[in-house]
Backbone as a chain_set.jsonl record, in Angstrom:
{"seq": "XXXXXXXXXXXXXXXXXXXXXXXXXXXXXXXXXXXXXXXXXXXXXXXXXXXXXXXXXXXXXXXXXXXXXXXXXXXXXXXXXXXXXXXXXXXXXXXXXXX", "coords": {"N": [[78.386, 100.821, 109.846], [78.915, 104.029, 108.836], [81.264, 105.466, 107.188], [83.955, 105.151, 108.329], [87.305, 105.433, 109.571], [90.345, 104.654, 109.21], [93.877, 104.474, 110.43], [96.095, 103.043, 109.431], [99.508, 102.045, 110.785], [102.67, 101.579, 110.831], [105.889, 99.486, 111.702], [109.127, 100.282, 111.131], [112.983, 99.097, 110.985], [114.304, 101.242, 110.245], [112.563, 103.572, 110.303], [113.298, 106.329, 108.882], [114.744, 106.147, 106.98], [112.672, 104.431, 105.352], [110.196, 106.538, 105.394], [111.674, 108.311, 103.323], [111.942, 106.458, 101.255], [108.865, 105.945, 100.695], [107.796, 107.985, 100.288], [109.375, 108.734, 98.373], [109.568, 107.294, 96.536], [106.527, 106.522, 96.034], [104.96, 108.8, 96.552], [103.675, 109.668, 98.882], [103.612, 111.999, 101.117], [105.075, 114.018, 103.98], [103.403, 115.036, 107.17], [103.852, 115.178, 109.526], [107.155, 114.61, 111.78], [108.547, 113.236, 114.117], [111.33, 113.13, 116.108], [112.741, 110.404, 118.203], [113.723, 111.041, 121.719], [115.783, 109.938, 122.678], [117.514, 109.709, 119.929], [116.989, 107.334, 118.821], [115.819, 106.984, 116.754], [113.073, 107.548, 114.527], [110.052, 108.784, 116.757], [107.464, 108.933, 116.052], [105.438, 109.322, 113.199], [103.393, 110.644, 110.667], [102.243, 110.465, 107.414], [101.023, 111.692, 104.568], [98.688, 110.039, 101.75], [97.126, 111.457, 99.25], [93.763, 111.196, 100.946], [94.174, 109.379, 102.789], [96.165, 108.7, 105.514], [99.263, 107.511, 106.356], [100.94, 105.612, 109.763], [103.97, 106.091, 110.805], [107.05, 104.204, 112.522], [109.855, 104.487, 113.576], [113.743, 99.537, 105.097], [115.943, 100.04, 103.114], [117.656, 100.06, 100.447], [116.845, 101.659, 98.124], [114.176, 102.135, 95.498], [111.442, 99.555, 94.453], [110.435, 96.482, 94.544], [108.431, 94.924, 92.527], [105.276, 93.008, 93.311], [103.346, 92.304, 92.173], [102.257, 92.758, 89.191], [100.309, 95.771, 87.553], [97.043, 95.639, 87.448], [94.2, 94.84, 86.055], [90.848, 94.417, 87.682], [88.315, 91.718, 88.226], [86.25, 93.37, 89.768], [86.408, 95.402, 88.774], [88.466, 97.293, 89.893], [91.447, 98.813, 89.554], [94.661, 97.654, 90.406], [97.812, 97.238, 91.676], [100.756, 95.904, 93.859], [103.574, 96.502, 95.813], [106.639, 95.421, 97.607], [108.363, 96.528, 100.026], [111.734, 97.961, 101.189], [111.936, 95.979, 103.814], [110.444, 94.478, 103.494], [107.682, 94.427, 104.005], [104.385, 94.045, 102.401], [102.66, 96.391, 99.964], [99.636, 97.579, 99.007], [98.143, 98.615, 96.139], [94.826, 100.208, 94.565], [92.047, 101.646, 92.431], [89.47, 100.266, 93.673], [87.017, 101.751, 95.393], [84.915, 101.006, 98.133], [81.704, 100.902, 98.447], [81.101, 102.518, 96.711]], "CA": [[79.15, 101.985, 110.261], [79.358, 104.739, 107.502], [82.491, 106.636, 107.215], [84.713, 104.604, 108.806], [88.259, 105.906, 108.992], [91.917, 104.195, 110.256], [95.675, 105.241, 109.847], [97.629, 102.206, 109.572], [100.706, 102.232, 111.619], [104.009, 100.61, 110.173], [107.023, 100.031, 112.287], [110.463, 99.669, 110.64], [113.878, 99.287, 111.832], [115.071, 102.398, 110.275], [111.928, 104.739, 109.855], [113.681, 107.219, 108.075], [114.909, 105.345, 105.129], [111.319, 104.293, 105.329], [109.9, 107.677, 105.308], [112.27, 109.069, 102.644], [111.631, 105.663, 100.358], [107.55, 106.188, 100.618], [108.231, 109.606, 99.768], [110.398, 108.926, 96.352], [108.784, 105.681, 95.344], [104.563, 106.121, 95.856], [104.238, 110.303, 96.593], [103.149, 110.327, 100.198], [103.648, 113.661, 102.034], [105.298, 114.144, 104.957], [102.418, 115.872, 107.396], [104.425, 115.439, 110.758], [107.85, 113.395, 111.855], [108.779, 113.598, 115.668], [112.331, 112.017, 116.456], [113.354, 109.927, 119.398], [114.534, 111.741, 122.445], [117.237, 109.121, 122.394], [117.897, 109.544, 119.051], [116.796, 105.986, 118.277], [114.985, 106.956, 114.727], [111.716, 108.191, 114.654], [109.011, 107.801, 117.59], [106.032, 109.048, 115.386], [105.708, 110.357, 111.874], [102.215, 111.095, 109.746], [102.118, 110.738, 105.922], [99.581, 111.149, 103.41], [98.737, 110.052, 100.099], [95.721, 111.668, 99.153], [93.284, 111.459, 101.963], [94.588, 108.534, 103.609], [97.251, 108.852, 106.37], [99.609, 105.877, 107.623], [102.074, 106.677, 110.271], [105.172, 105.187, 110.952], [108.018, 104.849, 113.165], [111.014, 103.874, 113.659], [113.807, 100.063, 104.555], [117.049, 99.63, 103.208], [117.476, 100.488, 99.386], [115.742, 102.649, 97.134], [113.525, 101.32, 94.577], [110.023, 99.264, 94.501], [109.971, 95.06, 94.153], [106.653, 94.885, 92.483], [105.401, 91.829, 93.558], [102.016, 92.057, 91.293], [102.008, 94.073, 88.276], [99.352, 96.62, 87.627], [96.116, 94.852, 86.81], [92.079, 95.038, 86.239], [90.369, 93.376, 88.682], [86.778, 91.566, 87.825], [85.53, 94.321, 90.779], [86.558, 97.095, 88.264], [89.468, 97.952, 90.392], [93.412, 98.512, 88.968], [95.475, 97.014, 91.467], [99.282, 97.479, 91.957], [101.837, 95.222, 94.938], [105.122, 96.547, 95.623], [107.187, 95.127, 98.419], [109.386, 97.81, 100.092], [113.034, 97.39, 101.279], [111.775, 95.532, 105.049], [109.919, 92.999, 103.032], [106.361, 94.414, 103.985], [103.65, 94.525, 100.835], [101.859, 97.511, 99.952], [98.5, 97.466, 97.618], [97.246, 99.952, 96.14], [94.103, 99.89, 93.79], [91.061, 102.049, 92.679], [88.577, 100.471, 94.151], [86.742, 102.201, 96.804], [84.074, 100.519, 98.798], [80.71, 101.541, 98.839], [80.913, 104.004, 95.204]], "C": [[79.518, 102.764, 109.001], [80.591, 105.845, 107.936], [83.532, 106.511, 107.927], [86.201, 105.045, 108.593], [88.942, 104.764, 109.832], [92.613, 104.462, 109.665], [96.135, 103.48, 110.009], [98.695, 102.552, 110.226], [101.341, 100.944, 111.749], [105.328, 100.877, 111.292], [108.543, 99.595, 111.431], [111.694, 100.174, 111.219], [114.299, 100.561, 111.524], [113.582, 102.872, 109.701], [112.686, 106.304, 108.997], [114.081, 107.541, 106.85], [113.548, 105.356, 104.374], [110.301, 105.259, 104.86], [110.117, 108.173, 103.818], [111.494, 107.703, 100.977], [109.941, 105.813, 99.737], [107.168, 107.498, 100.024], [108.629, 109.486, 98.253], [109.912, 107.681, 95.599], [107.035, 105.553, 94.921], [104.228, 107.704, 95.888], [103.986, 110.297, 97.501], [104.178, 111.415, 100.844], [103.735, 113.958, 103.062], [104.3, 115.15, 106.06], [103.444, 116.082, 108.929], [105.749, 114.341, 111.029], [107.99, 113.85, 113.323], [109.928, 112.648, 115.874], [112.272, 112.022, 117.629], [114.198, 110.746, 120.283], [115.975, 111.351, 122.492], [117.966, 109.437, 121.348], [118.416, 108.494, 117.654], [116.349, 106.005, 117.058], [113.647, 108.094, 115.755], [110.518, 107.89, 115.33], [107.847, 108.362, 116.636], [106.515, 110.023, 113.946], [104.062, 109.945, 111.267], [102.737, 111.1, 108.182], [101.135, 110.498, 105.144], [99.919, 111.222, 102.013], [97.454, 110.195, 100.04], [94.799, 112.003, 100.0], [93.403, 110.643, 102.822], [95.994, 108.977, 104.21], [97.832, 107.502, 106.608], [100.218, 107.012, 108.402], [102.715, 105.154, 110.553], [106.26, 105.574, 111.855], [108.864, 104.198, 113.506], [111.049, 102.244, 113.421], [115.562, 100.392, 104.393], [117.564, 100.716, 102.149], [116.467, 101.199, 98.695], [115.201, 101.574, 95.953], [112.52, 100.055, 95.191], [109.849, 97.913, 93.745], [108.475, 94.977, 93.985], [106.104, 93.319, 91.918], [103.875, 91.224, 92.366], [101.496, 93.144, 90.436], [100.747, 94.249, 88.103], [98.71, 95.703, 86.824], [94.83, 95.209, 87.089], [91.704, 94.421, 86.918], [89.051, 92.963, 87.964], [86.069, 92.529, 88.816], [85.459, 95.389, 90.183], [87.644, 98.075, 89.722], [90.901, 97.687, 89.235], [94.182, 98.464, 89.838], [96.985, 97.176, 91.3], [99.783, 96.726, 93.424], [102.737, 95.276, 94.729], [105.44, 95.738, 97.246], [108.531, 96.252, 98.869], [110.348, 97.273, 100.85], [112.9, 96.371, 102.692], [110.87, 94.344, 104.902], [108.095, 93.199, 103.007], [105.866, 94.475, 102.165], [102.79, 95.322, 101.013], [100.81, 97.375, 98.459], [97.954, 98.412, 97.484], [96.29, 99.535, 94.957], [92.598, 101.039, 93.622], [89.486, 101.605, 93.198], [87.993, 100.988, 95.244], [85.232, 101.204, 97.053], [82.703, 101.701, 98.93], [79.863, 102.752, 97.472], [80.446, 103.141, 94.1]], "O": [[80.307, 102.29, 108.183], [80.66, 106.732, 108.787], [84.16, 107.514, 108.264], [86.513, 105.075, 107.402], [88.451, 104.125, 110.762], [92.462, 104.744, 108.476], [96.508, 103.06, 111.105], [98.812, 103.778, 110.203], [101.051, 99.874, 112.284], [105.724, 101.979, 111.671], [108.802, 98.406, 111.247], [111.769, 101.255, 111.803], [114.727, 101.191, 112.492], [113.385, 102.524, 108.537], [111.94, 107.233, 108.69], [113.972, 108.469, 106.048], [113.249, 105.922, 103.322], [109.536, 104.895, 103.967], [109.156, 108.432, 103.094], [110.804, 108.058, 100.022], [109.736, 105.801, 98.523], [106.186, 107.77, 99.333], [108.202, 110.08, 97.263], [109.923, 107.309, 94.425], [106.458, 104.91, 94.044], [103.213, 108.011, 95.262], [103.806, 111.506, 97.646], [105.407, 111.386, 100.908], [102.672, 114.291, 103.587], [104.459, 116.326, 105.729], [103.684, 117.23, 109.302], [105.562, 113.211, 110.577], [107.472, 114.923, 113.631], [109.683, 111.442, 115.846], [111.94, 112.987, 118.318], [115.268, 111.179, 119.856], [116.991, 112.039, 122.399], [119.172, 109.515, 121.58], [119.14, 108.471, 116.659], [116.493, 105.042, 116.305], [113.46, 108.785, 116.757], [109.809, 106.984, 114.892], [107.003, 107.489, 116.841], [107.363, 110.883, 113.708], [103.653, 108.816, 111.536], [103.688, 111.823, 107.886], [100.494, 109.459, 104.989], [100.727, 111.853, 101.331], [96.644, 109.421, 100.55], [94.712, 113.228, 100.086], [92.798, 110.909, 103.86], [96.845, 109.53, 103.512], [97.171, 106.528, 106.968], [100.26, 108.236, 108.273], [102.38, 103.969, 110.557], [106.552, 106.747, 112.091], [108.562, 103.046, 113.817], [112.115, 101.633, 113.491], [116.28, 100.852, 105.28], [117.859, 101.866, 102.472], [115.259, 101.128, 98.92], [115.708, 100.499, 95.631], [112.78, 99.601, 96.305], [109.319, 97.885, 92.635], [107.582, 94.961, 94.832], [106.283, 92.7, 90.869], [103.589, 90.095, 91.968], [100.704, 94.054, 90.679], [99.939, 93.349, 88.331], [99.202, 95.076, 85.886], [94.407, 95.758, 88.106], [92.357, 93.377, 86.922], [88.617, 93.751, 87.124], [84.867, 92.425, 88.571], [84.771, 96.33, 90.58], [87.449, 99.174, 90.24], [91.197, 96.774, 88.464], [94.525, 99.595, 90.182], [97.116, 97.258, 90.079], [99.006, 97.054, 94.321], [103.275, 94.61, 93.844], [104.479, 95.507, 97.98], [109.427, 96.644, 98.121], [110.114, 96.155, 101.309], [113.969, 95.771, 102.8], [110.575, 93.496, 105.745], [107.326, 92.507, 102.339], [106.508, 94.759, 101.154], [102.063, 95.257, 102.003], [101.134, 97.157, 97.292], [97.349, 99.083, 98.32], [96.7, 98.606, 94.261], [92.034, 101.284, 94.688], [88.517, 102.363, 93.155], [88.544, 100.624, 96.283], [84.603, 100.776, 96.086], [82.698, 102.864, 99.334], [78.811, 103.378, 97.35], [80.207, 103.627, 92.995]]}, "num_chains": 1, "name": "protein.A"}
């Protein structure tokens, strides 16, 4: 299958913290948020970094437990693992698949 895309989709108890933290700690770019009729948090939100989208919806503290400092990989990737305030881990790294 060439050209395979997916969004990830994160849920946390407070999406908005969430939102705002992803925002001030990695650079992703708010593209759409949609709150809860209730006013429970957030039923859908869009963000990109780059050309990847997650979305998220309905993160505590500010700041970025980095669970695996920036490193070379033998793949010729540079790798980065933070852990964000809800405990998930996030990786980021240049390798792309397929280049």
């Amino acid at each position: 299958m060439t050209g395979a895309t997916f969004y990830p989709s994160l849920l946390y108890a407070d999406a908005d913290s969430a939102i705002e933290w992803l925002e001030r700690t990695f650079g992703f770019k708010r593209q759409e948020v949609h709150s809860a009729e209730d006013g429970s948090g957030v039923a859908h939100a869009e963000l990109a970094f780059g050309g990847a989208v997650v979305m998220v919806s309905s993160a505590r503290e500010a700041g970025a437990d980095i669970a695996l400092e920036l490193t070379d990989t033998d793949y010729d990737s540079r790798d980065l693992t933070a852990r964000d305030p809800e405990g998930t881990l996030w990786s980021f790294g240049t390798y792309r698949p397929g280049t």
